[in-house]
N, C-alpha and C positions, 0 to 999 in steps of 0.2 A: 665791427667797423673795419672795413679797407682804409687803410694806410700807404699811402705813397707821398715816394722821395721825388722830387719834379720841382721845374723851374717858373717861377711868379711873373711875371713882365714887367718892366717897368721901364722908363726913360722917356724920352720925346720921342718924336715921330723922328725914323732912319736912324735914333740915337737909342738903341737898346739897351738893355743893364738887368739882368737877371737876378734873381735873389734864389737859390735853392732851400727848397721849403719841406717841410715833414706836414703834410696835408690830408685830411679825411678826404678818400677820393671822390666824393658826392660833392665836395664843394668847389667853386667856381677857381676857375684857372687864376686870377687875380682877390679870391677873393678870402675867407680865412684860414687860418693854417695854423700849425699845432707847435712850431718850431724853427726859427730860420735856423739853417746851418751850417752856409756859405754861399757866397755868391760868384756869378760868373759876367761878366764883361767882355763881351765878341769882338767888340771897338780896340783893344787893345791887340799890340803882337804876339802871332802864337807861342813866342819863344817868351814872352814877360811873364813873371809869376806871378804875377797879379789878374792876368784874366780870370782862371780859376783857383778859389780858395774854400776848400771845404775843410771843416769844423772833423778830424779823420775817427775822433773818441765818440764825438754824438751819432756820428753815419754809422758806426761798427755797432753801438747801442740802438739804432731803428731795424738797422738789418736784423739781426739779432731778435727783435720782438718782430719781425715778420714786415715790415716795410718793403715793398716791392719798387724798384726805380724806374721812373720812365727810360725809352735806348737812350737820349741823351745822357742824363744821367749817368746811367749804368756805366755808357764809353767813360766819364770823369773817373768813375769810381774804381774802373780796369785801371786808368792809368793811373792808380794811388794803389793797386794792388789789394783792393779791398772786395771785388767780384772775379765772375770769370768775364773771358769777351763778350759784349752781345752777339746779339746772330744780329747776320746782316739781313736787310728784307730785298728781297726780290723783288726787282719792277715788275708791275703788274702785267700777264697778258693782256687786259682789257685794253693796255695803252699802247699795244705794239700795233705796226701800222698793218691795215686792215687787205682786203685779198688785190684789190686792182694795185694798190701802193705797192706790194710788194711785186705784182708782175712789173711797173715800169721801173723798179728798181732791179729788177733782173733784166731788164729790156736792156736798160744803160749799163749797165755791167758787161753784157754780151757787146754790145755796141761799141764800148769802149775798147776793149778787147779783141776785136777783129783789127784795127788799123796796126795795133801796134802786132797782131802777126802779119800783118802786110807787110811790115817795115823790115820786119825781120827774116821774111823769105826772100826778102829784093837786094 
């Protein structure tokens, strides 16, 4: 059985409210879980301690038996000194702009570029 550390959904609609869950990873994002062990609140300011508050004895006890955290997670867990940093992920190339995009974006580059050395040889 996979075990992961990850966040439940809850709240109203535009009004989120997380619950941090210890969950068999087969089961639905919202749906049963093995353990709450803090929750997180986005809605609040990032400087309030109360956004995030995780349970720091039962996290150090999942990791410990092999719990793997989603990157969310994991960033709380850096900033409680209980992982290392996650990796960051790379934007995807599939999302970078495509071959004509980027010639008119060198086109305008050049373009822009010429007046202001006209400006400056006159």
């Amino acid at each position: 059985m996979s075990v992961k550390i990850r966040m439940s959904r809850g709240g109203a609609k535009n009004r989120p409210h997380y619950k941090i869950v210890v969950a068999d990873s087969r089961m639905a994002r919202d749906g049963r879980f093995i353990e709450k062990i803090g929750y997180y609140d986005p809605m609040l300011d990032k400087a309030d301690p109360k956004r995030v508050v995780i349970d720091v004895e039962r996290a150090k006890h999942w990791l410990s038996k092999g719990a793997q955290p989603s990157e969310r997670v994991a960033h709380f867990l850096h900033a409680l000194s209980l992982g290392p940093k996650p990796e960051i992920r790379e934007t995807p190339k599939k999302s970078a702009p495509k071959k004509k995009a980027q010639e008119r974006l060198k086109a305008a580059e050049e373009a822009a570029a010429k007046p202001a050395e006209a400006g400056a040889a006159a």
